[in-house]
C-alpha positions as semicolon CSV with decimal commas, in nm:
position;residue;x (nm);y (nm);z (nm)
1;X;-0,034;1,367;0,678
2;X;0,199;1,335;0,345
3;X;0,604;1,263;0,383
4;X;0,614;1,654;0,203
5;X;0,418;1,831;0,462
6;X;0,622;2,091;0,685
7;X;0,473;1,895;1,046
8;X;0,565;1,561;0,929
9;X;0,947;1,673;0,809
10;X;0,996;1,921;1,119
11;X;0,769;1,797;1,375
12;X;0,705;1,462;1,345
13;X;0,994;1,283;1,187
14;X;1,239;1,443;1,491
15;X;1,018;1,340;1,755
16;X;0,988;1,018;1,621
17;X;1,348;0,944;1,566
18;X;1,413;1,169;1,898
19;X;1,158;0,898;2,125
20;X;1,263;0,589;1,899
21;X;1,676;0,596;2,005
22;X;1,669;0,694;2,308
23;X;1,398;0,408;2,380
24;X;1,536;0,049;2,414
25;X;1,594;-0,178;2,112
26;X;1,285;-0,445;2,305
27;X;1,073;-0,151;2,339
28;X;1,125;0,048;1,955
29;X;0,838;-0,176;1,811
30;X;0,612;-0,005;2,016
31;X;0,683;0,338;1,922
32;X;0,680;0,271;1,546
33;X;0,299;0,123;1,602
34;X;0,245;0,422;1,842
35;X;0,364;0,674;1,549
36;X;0,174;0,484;1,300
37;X;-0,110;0,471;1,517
38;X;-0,085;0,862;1,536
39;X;0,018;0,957;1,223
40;X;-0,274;0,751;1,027
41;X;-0,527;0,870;1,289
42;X;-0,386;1,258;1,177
43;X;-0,593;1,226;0,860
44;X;-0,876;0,934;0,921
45;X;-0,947;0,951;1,289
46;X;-1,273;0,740;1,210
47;X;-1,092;0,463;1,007
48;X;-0,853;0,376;1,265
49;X;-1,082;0,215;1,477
50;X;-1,207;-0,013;1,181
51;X;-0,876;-0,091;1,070
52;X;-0,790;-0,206;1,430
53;X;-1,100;-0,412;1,458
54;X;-0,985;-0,602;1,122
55;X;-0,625;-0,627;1,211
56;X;-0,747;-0,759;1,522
57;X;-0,995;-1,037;1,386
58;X;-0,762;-1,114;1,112
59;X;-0,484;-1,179;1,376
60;X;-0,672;-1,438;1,549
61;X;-0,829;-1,615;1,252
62;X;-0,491;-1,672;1,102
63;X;-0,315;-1,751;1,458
64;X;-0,618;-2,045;1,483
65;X;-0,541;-2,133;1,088
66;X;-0,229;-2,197;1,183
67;X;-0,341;-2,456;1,460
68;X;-0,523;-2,598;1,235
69;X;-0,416;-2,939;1,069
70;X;-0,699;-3,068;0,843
71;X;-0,699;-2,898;0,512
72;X;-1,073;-2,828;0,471
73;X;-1,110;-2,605;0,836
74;X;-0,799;-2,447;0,703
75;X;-0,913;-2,327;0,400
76;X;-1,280;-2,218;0,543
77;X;-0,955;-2,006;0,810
78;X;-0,873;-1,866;0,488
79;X;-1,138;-1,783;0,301
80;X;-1,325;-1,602;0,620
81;X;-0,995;-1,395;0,611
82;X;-0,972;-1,329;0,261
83;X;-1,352;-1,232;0,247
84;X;-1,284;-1,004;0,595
85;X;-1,023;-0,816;0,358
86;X;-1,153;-0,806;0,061
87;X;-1,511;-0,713;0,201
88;X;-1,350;-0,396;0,302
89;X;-1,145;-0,291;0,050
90;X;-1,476;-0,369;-0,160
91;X;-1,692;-0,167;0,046
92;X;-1,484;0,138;0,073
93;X;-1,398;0,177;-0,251
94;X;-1,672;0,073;-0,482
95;X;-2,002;0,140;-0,258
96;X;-2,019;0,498;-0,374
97;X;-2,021;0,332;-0,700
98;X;-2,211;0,105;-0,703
99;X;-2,528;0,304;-0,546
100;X;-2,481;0,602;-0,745
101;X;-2,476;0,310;-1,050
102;X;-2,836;0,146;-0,912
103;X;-2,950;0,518;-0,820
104;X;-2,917;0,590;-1,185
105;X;-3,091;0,308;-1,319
106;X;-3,408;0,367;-1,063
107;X;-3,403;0,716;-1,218
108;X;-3,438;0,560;-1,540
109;X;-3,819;0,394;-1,436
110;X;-3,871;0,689;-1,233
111;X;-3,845;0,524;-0,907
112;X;-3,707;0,633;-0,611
113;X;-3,353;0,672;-0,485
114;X;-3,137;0,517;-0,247
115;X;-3,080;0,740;0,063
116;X;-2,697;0,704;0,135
117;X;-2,455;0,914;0,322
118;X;-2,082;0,854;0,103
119;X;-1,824;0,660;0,233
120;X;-1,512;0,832;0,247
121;X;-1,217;0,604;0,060
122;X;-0,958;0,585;0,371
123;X;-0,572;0,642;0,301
124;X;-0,405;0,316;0,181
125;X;-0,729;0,062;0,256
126;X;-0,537;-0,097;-0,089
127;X;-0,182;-0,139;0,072
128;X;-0,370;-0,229;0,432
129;X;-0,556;-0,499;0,245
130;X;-0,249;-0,633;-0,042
131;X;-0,093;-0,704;0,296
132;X;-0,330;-0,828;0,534
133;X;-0,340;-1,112;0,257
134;X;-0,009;-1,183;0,219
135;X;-0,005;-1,268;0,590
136;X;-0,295;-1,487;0,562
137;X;-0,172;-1,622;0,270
138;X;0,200;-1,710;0,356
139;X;0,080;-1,841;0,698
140;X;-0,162;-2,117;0,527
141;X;0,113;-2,241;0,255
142;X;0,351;-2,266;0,582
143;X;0,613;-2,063;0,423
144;X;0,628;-1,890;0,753
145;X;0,464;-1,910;1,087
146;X;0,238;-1,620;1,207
147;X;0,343;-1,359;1,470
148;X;0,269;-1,452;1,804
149;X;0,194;-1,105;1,951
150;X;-0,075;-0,891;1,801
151;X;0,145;-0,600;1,848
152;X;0,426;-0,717;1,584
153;X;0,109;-0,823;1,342
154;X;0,013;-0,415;1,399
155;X;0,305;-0,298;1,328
156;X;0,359;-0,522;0,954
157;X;0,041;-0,407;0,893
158;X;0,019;-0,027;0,939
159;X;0,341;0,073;0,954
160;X;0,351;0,467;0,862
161;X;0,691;0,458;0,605
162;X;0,469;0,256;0,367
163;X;0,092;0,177;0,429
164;X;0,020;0,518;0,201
165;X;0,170;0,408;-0,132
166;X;0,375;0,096;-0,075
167;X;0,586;-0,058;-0,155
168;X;0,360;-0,402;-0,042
169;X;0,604;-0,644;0,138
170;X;0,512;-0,947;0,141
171;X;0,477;-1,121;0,509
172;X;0,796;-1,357;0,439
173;X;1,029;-1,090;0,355
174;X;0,970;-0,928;0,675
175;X;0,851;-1,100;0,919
176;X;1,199;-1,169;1,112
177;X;1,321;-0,822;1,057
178;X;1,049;-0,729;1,290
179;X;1,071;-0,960;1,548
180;X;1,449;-0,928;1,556
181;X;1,651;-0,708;1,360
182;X;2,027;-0,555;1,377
183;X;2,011;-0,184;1,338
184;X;2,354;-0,006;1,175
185;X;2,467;0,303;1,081
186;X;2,521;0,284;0,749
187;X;2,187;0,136;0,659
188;X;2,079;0,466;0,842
189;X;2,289;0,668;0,628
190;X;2,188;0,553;0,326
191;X;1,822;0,475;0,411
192;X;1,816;0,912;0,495
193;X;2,002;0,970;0,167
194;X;1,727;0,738;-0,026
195;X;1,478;0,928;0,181
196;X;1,624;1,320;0,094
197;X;1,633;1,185;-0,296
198;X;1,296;1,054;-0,306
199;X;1,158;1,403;-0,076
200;X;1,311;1,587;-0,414
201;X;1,153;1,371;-0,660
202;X;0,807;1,487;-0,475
203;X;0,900;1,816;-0,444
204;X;1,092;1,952;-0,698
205;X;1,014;1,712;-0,989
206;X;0,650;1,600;-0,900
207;X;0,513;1,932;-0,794
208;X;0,627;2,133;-1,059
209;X;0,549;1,908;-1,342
210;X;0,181;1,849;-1,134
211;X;0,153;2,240;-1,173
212;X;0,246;2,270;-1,531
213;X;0,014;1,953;-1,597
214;X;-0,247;2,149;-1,415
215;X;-0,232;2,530;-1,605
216;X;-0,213;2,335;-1,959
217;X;-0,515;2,126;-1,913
218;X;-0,711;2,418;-1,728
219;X;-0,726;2,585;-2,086
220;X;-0,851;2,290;-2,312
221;X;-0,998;2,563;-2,544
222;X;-0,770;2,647;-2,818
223;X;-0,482;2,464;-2,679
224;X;-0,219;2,367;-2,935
225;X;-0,057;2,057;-3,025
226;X;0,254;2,160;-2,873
227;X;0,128;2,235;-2,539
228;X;-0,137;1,955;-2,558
229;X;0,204;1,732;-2,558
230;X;0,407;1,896;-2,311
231;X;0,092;1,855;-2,083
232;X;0,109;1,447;-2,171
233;X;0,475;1,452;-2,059
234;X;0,429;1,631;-1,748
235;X;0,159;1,477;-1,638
236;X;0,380;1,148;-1,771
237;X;0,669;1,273;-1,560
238;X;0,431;1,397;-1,272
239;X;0,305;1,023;-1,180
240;X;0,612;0,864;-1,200
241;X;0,850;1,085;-0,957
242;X;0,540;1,131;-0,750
243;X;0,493;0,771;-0,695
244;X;0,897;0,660;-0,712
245;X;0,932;0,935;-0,503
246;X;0,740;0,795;-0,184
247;X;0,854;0,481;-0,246
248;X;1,182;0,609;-0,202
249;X;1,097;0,804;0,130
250;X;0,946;0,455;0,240
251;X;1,281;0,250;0,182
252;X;1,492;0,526;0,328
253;X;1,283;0,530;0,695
254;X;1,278;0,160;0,673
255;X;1,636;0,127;0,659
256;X;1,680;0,376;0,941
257;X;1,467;0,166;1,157
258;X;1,666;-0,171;1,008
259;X;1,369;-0,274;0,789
260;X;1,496;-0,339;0,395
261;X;1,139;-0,302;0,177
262;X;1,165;-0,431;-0,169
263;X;1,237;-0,204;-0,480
264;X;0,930;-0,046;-0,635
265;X;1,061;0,102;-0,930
266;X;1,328;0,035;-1,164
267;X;1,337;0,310;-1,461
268;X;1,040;0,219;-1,627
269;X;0,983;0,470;-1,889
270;X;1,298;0,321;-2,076
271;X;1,099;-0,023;-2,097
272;X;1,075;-0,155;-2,454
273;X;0,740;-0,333;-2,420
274;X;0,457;-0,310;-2,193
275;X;0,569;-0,656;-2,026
276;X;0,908;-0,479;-1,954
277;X;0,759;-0,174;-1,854
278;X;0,478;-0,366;-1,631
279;X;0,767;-0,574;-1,466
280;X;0,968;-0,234;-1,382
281;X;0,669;0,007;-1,253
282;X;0,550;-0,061;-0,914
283;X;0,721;-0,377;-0,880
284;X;0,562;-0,537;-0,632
285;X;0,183;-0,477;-0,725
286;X;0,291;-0,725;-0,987
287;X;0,478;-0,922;-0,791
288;X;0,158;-0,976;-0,551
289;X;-0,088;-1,038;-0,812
290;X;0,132;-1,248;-1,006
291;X;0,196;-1,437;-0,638
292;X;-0,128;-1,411;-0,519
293;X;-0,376;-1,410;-0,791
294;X;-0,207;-1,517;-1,117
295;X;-0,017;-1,869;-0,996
296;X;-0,315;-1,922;-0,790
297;X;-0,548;-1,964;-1,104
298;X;-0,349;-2,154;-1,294
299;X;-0,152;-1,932;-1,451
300;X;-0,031;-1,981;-1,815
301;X;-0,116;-2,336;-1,774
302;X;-0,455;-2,359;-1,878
303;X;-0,673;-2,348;-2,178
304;X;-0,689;-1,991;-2,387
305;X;-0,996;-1,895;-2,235
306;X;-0,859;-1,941;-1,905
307;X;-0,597;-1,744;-1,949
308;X;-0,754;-1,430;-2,053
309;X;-0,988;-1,437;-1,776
310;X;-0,635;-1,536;-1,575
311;X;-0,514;-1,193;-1,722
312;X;-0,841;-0,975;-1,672
């Protein structure tokens, strides 16, 4: 199910907002994780049970991390989560790879091949995982202390607005805005006005330029140099309000449920140099790897070698 899709703009969305005001403010947790629940299940059925086992494992891992006082079990707590995480996003993403990889090469001395049924990539196993670490992650440096209820820990992890293509929010920035937030009408206002500007970048920007992108590069043989360059830009222009234009729908149906996500985009195709432009497209990819990764290694403190392995 996409934010563009006729049952998730006329079916879905006025259901859920229908069921989530009438339903009181202790309760509307619940229904966003039910509606998440529901509307990742609409298009990986399978996946949901494996993303609730890991959510689930992770939860209690971290919750006895945080128990935890001595400083080696703690960081064993962390590294079993980290490897939990990664291991998946690993596995679903780069197992197809890496078989069809070792099938070639067994081709090559005329061996046999591996028997293997593909692994479908699931919707937003990327964003799933960013944040499943950022949880783990905030909770061992003590910059805030886990959820106690698995059902809040659900809901920061699979919320619907943005597990498909962000933004990632880190675990500190939202953590009390789910367990207690103040709801008001002009954050809904503005979070459906973010929402109908970011539906038109997908639509009628994204779309269209996605279509022209499309008929250009269908007829590679004697295209021009002309058309060859209007193809780059609308496939340039494609990306971007594709991408900046969920973000936006995320933002807007977090603020009409009182949840403020970061900015993911800040005009990047007027950057001057690839640092400006990496620090202005989706914001906080970098912001989490810079965070997460980055700092972690040591940063721009370290020999030059270092730091280009830092950088890769």
């Amino acid at each position: 199910m996409v934010f563009s899709s006729i049952f998730f703009l006329f079916h879905f969305l006025p259901l859920f907002f229908l069921v989530y005001h009438v339903t009181p403010q202790k309760f509307r947790n619940y229904v966003i994780l039910l509606a998440s629940l529901f509307f990742y299940s609409w298009g990986a059925p399978a996946f949901v049970f494996v993303l609730t086992g890991a959510i689930i494992i992770n939860f209690f891992v971290v919750q006895k991390l945080f128990r935890t006082d001595k400083a080696y079990p703690r960081k064993v707590l962390l590294v079993w989560s980290l490897v939990l995480n990664l291991g998946l996003l690993a596995y679903f993403k780069y197992a197809n790879f890496f078989v069809d990889n070792v099938n070639h090469l067994l081709s090559v001395f005329g061996t046999g091949q591996i028997e293997w049924i593909r692994v479908a990539l699931p919707i937003g196993i990327s964003f799933f995982t960013f944040q499943s670490i950022t949880y783990s992650v905030d909770v061992y440096r003590k910059i805030h202390a886990p959820f106690e209820k698995l059902s809040n820990y659900m809901l920061y992890i699979i919320s619907f607005p943005q597990m498909i293509a962000g933004p990632i929010v880190r675990y500190r920035e939202i953590a009390d805005e789910i367990i207690h937030r103040e709801e008001r009408i002009d954050d809904k206002l503005i979070g459906f006005y973010r929402f109908i500007i970011g539906l038109a970048k997908k639509v009628l920007i994204a779309n269209v330029m996605a279509e022209q992108a499309e008929q250009i590069f269908s007829q590679m043989d004697g295209l021009s140099a002309a058309s060859a360059w209007i193809g780059m830009l609308a496939y340039t222009m494609q990306i971007y309000f594709d991408f900046s234009g969920y973000s936006d729908m995320a933002i807007g149906l977090g603020k009409m449920m009182g949840l403020h996500f970061p900015e993911n985009f800040n005009s990047p195709y007027i950057s001057k140099s690839i640092t400006e432009f990496w620090r202005r497209w989706h914001i906080t990819l970098g912001t989490f790897m810079k965070e997460y990764l980055y700092i972690p290694l040591g940063g721009n403190r370290v020999t030059r070698s270092r730091l280009f392995f830092n950088l890769c």
